[in-house]
C-alpha positions as CSV (number, residue, x, y, z in Angstrom):
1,X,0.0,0.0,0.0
2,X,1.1,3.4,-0.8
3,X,2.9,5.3,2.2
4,X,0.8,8.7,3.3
5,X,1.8,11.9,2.5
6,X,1.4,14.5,5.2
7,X,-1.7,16.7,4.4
8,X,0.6,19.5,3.9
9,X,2.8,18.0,1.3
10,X,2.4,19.7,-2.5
11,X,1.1,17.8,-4.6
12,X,3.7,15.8,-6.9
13,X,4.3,17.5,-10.8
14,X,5.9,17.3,-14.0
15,X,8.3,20.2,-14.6
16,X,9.0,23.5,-14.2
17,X,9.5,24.4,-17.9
18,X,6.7,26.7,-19.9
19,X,3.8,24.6,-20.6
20,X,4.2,22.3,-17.2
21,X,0.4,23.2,-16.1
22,X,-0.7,22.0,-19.1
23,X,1.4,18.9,-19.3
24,X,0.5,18.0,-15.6
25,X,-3.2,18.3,-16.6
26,X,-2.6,16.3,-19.4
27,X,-1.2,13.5,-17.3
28,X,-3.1,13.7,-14.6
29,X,-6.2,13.2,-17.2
30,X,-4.3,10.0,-18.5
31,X,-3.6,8.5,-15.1
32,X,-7.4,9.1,-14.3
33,X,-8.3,7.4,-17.5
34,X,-6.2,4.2,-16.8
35,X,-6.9,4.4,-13.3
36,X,-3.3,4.7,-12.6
37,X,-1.5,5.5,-9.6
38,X,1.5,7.2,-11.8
39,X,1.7,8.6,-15.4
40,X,5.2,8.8,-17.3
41,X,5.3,10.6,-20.7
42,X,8.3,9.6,-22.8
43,X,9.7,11.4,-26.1
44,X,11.7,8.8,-28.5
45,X,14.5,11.8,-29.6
46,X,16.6,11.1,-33.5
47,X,20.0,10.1,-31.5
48,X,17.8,6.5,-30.6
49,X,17.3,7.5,-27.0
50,X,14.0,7.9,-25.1
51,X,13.9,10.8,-22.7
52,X,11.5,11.6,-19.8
53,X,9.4,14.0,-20.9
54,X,7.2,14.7,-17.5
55,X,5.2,12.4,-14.9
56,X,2.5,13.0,-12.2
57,X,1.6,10.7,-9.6
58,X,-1.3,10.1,-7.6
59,X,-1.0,11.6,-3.7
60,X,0.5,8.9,-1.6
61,X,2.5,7.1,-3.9
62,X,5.8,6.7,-2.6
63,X,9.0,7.0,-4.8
64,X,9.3,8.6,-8.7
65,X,11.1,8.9,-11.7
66,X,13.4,12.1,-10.0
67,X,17.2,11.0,-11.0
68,X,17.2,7.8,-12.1
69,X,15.3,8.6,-15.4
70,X,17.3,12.2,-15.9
71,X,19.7,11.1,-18.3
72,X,18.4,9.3,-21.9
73,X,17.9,5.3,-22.3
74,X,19.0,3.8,-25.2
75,X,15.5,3.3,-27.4
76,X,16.0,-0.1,-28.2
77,X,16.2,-1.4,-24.3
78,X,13.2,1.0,-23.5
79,X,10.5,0.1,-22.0
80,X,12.1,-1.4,-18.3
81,X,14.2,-4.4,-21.1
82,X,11.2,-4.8,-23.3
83,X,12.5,-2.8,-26.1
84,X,12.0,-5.7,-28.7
85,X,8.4,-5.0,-27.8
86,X,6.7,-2.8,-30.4
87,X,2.9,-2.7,-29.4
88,X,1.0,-1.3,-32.3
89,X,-2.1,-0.4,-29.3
90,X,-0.6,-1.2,-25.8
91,X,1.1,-4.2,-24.2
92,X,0.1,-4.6,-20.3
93,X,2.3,-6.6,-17.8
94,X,0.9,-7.7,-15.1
95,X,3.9,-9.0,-13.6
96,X,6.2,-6.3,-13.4
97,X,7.4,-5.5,-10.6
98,X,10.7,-7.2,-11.6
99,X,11.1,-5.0,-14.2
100,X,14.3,-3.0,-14.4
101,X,13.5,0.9,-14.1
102,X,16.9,1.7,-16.6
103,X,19.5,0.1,-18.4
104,X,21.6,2.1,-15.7
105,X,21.3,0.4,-12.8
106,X,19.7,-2.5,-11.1
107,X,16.9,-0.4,-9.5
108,X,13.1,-2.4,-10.3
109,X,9.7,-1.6,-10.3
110,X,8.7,-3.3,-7.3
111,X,11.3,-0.9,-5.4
112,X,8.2,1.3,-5.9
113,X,5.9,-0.9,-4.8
114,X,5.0,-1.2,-8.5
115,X,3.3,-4.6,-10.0
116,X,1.9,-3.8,-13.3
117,X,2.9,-1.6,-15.6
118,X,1.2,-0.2,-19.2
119,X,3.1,1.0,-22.1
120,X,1.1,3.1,-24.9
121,X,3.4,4.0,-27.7
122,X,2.1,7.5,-29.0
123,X,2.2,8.1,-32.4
124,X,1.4,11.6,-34.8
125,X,-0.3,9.1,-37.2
126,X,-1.2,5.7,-37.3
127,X,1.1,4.3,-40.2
128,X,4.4,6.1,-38.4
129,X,7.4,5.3,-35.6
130,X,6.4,6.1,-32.6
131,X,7.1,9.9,-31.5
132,X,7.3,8.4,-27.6
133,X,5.4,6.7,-25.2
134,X,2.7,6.7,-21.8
135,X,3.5,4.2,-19.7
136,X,1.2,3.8,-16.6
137,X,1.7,2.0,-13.4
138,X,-0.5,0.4,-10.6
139,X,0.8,-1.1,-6.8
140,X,-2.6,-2.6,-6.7
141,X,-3.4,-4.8,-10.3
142,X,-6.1,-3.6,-12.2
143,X,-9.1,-6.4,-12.3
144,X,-9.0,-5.9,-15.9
145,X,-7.7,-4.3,-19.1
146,X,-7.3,-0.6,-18.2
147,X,-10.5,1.6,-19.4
148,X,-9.6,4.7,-21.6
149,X,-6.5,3.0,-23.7
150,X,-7.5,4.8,-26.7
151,X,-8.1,8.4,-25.0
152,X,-5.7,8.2,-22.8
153,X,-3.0,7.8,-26.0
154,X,-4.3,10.9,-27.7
155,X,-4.2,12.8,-25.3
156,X,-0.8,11.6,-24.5
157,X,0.3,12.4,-28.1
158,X,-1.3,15.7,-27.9
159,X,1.1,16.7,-24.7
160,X,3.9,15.1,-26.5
161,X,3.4,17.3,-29.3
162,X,2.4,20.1,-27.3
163,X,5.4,20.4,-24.8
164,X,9.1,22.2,-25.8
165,X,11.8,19.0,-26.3
């Protein structure tokens, strides 16, 4: 179970760059949506690396990206190993918490209290590479497929498209 945050703790956020209100809407939309307990947007950059492009998390979920997802991961090991996965919709793991959270170090999902994870590649149009990713994650399993897949990865590409990187 999540650890409580003290009542006057700010809630957590994305970034401090222009456009961060908007982007933390927009993830905090997607995480509602999935049912989520934390949202990470990714941008897939030309130099084959995947960057963190903002998060939000739901109040009382312990841990985040912070550091360990500051420098770029190589595109082809991203998402936590999976790389060789290429969803065309979504691909869902309901087993993740021994996921590795980078290439970097040895750091895993379940350090998070994570157990299932969802990875949405986003895309400007359906017949192109992916521009980035959403990838969702619960401590709790969902009972089934998360609701909102198709929403929530629009709207995802929208913020992708709409913040500076």
């Amino acid at each position: 179970m999540p650890d409580e945050l003290p009542d006057d703790e700010p809630p957590v956020g994305t970034t401090t760059e222009p456009g961060g209100d908007r982007l933390a809407e927009s993830l905090a939309r997607i995480g509602v949506l999935l049912g989520a307990e934390r949202i990470e947007l990714y941008r897939h950059r030309p130099d084959g690396t995947t960057r963190l492009a903002g998060w939000w998390q739901s109040l009382g979920m312990r841990g985040g990206p912070s550091d360990r997802l500051a420098e770029p991961i190589d595109s082809a090991w991203f998402p936590w190993g999976l790389g060789h996965v290429r969803p065309e919709r979504f691909v869902l793991v309901r087993t993740a918490a021994a996921l590795r959270v980078t290439p970097a170090n040895e750091e895993i999902l379940g350090d998070d209290g994570i157990c299932t994870c969802v990875h949405l590649p986003l895309r400007a149009s359906v017949d192109e590479e992916p521009l980035g990713a959403v990838c969702g994650y619960w401590t709790v399993p969902p009972p089934d497929e998360p609701t909102g897949i198709d929403a929530a990865t629009q709207l995802g590409t929208d913020a992708l498209l709409d913040c500076p990187g």
